[in-house]
C-alpha positions, 0 to 999 in steps of 0.5 A: 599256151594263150600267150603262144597262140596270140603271138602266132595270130599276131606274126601271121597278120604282120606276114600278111601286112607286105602283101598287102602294100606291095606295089611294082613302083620303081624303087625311091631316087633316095634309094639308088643315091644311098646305095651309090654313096655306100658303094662309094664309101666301099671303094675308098674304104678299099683304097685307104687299106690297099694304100696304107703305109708305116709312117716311120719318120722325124716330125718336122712340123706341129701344125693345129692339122695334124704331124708333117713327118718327114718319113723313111726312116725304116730303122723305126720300125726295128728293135729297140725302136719299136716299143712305142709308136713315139720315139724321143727326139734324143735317139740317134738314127739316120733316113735311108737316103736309098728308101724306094717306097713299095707298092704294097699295104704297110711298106714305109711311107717315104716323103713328107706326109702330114699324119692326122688323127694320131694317138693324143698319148704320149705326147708328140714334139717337135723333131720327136719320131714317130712310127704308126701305119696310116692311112692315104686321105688325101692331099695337104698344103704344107707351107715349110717357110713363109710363102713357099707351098707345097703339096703332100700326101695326108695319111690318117692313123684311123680308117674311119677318118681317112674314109670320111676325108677320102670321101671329102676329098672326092666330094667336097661339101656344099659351103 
């Protein structure tokens, strides 16, 4: 009964305790900046689910950024293809030349894209396929022979990393 009564005569101080500090001083500058960075943060988050595609595609490169996959290969996505996120490059399946990419959340990804933060098991190699829905994170510079660059999309297998690399990207940090 002591210990409630002490705890009662305690909560009542620390209620009182804002009263007392309360001020009409315009809220901290680092408050409205924290608050922008996490809108931010929410409308690329937004955009990432809204953009998100099934890679489904031939590895054409292993570069140290991630998987360039040659994507649009929609038969991935089907039975018995579909067991694993990695099919090995001795199966036989060929790219929808006719594949339109659509405009909403999972539909296939078709073109070249570079796939980064992927499953480290199985293991992938090189003209391996591969079947995973990502994330849009931004742009990469492909190089597909010596002194030839191209510019293609980056997706991201975990939303975490394409939000941090979507914010990168619209922010790029000081150096």
């Amino acid at each position: 009964m002591k210990s409630c009564l002490i705890a009662g005569v305690l909560w009542g101080a620390l209620a009182l305790q804002p009263l007392r500090a309360q001020t009409n001083a315009p809220a901290p500058a680092t408050t409205n900046q924290s608050a922008r960075l996490v809108e931010r943060g929410e409308q690329v988050r937004n955009a990432c689910i809204e953009g998100r595609r099934t890679i489904c595609g031939r590895v054409v490169q292993v570069t140290r950024d991630g998987l360039v996959v040659e994507s649009g290969y929609t038969s991935l996505t089907l039975p018995p293809f579909n067991r694993s996120w990695v099919v090995r490059a001795s199966v036989a399946v060929s790219r929808d030349e006719a594949a339109v990419e659509g405009r909403t959340p999972g539909t296939a990804g078709v073109g070249t894209v570079l796939l980064t933060d992927y499953p480290k098991r199985p293991a992938v190699k090189l003209y391996d396929y591969v079947t995973i829905v990502a994330y849009p994170s931004g742009e990469y510079q492909y190089e597909p022979v010596p002194g030839v660059r191209k510019k293609i999309r980056r997706f991201a297998a975990k939303l975490p990393v394409a939000v941090r690399l979507g914010l990168e990207a619209l922010d790029p940090p000081a150096k």
